[in-house]
MARVOLUM-450405 format. One record per residue: x, z, y of N, C-alpha, C, O in turn. Coordinates in steps of 0.2 Angstrom, whole numbers. Each point is the difference from the previous one (the first is absolute). Layout:
N
X, Z, Y, X, Z, Y, X, Z, Y, X, Z, Y $
...
This chain:
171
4, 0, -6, -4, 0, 6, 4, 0, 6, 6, 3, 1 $
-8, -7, 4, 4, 0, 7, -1, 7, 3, -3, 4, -4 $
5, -3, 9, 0, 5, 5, -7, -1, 4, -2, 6, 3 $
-2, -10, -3, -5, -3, 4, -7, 4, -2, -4, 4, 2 $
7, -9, -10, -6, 3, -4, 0, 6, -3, -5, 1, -2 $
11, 5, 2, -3, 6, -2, -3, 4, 7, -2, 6, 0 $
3, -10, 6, -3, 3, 6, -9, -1, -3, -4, 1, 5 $
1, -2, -8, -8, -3, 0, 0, 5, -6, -6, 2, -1 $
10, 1, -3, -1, 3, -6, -4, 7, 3, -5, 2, -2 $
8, 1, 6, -4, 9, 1, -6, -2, 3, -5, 3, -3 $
2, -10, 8, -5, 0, 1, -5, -2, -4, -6, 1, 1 $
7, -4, -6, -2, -1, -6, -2, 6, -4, -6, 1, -2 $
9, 3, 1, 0, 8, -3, -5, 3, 3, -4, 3, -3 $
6, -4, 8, -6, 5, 6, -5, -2, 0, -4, 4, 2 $
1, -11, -6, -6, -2, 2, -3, 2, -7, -6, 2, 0 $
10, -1, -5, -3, 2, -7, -1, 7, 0, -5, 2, -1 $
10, 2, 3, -2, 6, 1, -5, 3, 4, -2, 6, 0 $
-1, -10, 5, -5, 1, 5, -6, -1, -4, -4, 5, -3 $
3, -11, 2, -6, -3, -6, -1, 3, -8, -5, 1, -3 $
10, 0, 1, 0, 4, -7, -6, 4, 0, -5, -2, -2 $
8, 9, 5, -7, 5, -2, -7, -3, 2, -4, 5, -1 $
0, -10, 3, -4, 0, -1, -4, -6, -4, -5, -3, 1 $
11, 2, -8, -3, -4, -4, -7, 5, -3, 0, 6, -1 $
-6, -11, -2, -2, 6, -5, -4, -5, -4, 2, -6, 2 $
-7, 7, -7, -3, -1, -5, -4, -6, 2, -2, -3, -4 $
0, 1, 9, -6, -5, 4, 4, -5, 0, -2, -5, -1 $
9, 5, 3, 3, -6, 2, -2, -7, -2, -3, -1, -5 $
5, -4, 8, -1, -5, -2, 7, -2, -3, 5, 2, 3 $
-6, -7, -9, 5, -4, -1, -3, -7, -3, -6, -2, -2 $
14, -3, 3, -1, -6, 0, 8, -3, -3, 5, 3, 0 $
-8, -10, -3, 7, -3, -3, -3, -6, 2, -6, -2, 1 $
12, -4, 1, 1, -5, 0, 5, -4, -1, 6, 2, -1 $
-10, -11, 1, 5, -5, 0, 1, -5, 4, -5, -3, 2 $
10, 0, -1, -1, -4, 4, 4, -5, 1, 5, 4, 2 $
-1, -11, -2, 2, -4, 1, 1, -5, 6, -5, 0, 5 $
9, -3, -4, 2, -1, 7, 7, -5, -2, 3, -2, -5 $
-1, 1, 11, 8, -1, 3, 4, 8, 3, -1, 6, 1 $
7, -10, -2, 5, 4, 2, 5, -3, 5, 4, -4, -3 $
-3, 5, 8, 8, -2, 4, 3, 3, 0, -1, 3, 6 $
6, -1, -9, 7, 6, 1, 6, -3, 3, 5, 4, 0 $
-6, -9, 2, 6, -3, 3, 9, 2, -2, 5, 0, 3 $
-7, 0, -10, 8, 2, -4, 0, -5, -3, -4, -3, -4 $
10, 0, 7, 5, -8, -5, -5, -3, 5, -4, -3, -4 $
1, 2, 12, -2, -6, 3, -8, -2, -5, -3, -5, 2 $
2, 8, -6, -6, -1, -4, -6, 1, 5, -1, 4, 5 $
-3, -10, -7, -7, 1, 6, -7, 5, -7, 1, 5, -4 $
-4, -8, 4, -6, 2, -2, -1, 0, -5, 0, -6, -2 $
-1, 11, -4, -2, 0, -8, -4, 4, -1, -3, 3, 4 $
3, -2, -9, -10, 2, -4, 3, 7, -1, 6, -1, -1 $
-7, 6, 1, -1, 4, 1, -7, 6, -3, -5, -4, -1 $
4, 11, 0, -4, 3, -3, 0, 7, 2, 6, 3, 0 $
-12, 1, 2, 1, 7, 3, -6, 3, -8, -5, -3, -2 $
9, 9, 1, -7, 4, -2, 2, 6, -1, 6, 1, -2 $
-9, 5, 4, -2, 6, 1, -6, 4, -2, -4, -2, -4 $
3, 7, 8, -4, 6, 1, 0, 3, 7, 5, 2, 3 $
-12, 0, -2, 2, 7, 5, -5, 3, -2, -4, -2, -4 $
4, 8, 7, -4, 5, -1, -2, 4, 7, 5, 1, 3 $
-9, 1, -1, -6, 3, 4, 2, 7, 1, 2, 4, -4 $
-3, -4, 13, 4, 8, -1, -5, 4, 5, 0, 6, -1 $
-4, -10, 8, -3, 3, 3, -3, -6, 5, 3, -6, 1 $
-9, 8, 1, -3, -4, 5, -2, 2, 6, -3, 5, 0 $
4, -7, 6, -1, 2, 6, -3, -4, 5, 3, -4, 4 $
-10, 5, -6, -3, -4, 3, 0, -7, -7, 1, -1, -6 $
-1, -3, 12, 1, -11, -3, 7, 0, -2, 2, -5, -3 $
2, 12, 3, 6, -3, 0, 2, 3, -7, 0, 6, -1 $
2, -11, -4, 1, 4, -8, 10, 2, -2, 4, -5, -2 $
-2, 11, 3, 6, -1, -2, 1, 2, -8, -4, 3, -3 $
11, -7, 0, 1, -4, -7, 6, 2, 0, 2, 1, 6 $
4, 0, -11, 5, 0, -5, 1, -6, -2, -1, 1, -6 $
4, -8, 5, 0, -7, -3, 9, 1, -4, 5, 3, 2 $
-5, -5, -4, 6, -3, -5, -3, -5, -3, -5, -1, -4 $
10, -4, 6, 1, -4, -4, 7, -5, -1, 5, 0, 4 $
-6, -4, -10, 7, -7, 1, -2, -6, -1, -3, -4, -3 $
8, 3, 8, -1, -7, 2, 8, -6, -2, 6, 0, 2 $
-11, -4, -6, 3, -5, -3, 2, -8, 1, -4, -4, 0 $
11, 3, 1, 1, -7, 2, 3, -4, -6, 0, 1, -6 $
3, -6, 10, 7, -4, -3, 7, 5, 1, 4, 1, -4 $
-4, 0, 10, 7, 3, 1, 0, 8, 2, 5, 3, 2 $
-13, -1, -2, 2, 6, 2, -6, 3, -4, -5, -3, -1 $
8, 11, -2, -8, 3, -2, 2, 9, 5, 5, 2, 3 $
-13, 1, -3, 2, 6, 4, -4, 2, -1, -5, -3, -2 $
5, 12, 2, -3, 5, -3, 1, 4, 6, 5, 3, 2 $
-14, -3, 1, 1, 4, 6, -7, 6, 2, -5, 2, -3 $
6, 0, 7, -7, 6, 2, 0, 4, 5, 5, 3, 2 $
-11, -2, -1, 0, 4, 8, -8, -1, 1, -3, -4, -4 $
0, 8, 10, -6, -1, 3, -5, -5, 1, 2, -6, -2 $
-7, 6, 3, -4, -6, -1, -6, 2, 4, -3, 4, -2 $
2, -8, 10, -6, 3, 1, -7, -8, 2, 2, -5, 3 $
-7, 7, -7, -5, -7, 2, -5, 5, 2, -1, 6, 0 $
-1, -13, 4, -7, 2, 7, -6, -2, -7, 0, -5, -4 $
-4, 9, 5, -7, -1, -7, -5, 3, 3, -1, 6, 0 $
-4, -11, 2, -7, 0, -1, -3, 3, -3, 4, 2, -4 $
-10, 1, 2, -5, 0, -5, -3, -5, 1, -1, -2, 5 $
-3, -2, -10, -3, -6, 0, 1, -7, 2, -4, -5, 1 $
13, 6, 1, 3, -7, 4, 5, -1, -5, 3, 5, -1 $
-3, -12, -1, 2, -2, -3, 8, -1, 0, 3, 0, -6 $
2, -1, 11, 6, -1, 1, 3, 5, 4, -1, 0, 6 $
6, 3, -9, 4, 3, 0, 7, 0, 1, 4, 0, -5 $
-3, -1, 12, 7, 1, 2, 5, 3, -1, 0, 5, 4 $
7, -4, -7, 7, 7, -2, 5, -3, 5, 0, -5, 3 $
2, 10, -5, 9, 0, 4, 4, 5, -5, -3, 6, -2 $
8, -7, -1, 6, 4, -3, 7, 1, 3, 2, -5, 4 $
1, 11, -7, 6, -2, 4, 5, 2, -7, 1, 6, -1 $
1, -11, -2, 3, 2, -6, 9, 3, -2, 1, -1, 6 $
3, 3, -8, 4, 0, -2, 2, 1, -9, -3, 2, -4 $
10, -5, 5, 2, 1, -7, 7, -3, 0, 5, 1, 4 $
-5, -6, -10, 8, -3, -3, -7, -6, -2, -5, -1, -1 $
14, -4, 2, -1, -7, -3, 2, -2, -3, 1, 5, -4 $
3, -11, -2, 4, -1, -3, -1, -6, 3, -5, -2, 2 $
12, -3, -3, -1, -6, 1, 8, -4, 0, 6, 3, -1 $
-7, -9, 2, 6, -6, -2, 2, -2, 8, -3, 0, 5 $
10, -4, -6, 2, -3, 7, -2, -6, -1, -1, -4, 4 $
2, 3, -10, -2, -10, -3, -7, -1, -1, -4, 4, -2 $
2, -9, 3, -7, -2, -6, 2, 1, -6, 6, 0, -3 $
-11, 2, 1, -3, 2, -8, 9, 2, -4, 3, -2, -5 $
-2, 6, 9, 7, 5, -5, -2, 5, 0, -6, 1, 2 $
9, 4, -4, -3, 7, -4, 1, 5, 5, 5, 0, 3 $
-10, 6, -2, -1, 3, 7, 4, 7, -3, -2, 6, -2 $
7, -8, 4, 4, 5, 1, 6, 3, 7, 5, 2, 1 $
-13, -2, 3, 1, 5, 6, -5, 5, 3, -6, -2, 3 $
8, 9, -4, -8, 3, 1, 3, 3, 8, 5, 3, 2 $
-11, -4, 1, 0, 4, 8, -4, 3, 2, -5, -1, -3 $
3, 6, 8, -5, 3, 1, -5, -4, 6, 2, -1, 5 $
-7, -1, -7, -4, -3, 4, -8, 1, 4, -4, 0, -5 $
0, 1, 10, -4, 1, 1, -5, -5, 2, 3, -5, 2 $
-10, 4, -2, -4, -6, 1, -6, 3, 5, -1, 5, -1 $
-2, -8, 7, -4, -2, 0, -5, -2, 0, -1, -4, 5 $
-5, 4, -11, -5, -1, -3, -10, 0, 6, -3, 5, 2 $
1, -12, -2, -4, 0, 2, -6, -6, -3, 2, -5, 2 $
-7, 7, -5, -6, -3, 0, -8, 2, 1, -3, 4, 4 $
1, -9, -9, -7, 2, -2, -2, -1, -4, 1, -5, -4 $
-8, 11, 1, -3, -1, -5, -8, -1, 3, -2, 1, 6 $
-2, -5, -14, -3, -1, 1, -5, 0, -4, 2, -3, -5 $
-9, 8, 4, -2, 3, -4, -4, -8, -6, -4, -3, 3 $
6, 2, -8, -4, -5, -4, -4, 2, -5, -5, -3, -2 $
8, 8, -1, -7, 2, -2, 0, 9, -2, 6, 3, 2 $
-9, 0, -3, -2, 9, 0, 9, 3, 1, 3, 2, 5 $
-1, -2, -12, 6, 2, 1, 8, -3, 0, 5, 2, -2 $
-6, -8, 7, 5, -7, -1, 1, -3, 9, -5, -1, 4 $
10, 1, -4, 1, -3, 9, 4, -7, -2, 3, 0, -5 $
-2, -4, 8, 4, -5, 3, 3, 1, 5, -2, 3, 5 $
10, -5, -6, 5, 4, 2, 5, -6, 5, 2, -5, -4 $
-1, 4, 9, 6, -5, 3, 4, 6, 3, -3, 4, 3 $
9, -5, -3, 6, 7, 1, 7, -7, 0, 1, -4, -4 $
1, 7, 12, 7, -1, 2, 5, 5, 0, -2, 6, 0 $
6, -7, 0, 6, 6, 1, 5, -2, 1, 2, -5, -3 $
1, 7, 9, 9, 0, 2, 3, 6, 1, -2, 5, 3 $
9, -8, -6, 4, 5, 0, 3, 2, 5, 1, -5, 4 $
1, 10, -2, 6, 5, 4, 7, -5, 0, 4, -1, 4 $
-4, -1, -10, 8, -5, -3, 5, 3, -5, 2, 6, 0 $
0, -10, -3, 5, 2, -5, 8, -3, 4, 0, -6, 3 $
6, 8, -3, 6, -2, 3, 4, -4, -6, 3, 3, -4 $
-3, -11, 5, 4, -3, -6, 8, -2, 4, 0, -2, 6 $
4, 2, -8, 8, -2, 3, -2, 3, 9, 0, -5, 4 $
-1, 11, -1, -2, 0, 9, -4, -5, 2, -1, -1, 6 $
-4, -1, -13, -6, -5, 8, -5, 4, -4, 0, 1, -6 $
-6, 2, 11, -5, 3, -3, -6, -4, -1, -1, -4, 4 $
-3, 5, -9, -6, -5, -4, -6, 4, 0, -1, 6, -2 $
-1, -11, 4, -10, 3, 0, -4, -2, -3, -5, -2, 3 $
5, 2, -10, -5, 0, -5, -9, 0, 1, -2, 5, 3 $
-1, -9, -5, -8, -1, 3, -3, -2, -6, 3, -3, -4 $
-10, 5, 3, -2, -2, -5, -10, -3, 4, -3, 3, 6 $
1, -8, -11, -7, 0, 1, -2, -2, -5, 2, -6, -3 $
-7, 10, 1, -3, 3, -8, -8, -1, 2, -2, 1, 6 $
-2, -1, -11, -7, 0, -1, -3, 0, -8, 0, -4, -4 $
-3, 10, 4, -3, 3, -7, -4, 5, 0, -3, 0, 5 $
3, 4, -12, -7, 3, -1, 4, 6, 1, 6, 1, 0 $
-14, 5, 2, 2, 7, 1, -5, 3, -4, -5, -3, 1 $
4, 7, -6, -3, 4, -4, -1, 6, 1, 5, 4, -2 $
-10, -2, 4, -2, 8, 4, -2, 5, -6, -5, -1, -3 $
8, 5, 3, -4, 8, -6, -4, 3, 5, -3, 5, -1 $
């Protein structure tokens, strides 16, 4: 991890440690899937297929506003990452779409070549934003962006993005 990214790690902790105690037995949970591209701009690589899936879980609501736990990883060609952090969406009763915001952290693995073996792990964090979209009782349709904070390859720093669209499954 750089020097950068262990500055986001305490704010990170403080956010868990804040919302922890008030998980309980109501919560809501969800898993999903989703498929997309990927631009990691490692090895001048443009756009490839790419895959996110995860969970979050439900921790308290205030008002319209739902806050969430999410981890998840996210899958390329040249990069995969295992990340988590906060999650908060604006939610209606009886409206159908629903907008989030995340703000994720974790590690990445990844390659300086095309399609060579991702043997460089860094600490990296994302900005994750979409929407869902309720389609049926326990099921949303999902479009979710995310950009990274950046990973440092040879001193040029890289900003990783993805745009995904998939299914969400609510308990």
């Amino acid at each position: 991890m750089t020097k950068r990214h262990l500055q986001l790690l305490p704010v990170i902790l403080i956010l868990i440690a804040i919302l922890a105690p008030k998980l309980n037995a109501q919560a809501k949970f969800a898993i999903y899937g989703t498929a997309g591209g990927e631009k990691t701009e490692i090895g001048n690589e443009s756009w490839t297929i790419a895959g996110t899936f995860g969970a979050y879980y439900g921790i308290t609501r205030l008002g319209p506003i739902a806050l969430s736990i999410d981890g998840r990883g996210d899958l390329s060609r040249n990069m995969n990452s295992a990340l988590f952090g906060p999650r908060a969406a604006f939610a209606l009763h009886h409206f159908p779409v629903k907008p989030y915001f995340e703000i994720l952290g974790g590690v990445s693995t990844y390659n300086i070549t095309n399609d060579g073996p991702k043997n460089f792990t860094d600490g990296n964090y994302r900005w994750v934003g979409g929407v869902d979209t309720t389609i049926f009782p326990q099921g949303d349709w999902r479009i979710d962006y995310s950009y990274s904070g950046g990973i440092t390859q040879n001193d040029v720093t890289r900003h990783p993005q993805s745009l995904t669209s998939g299914i969400v499954i609510r308990f």
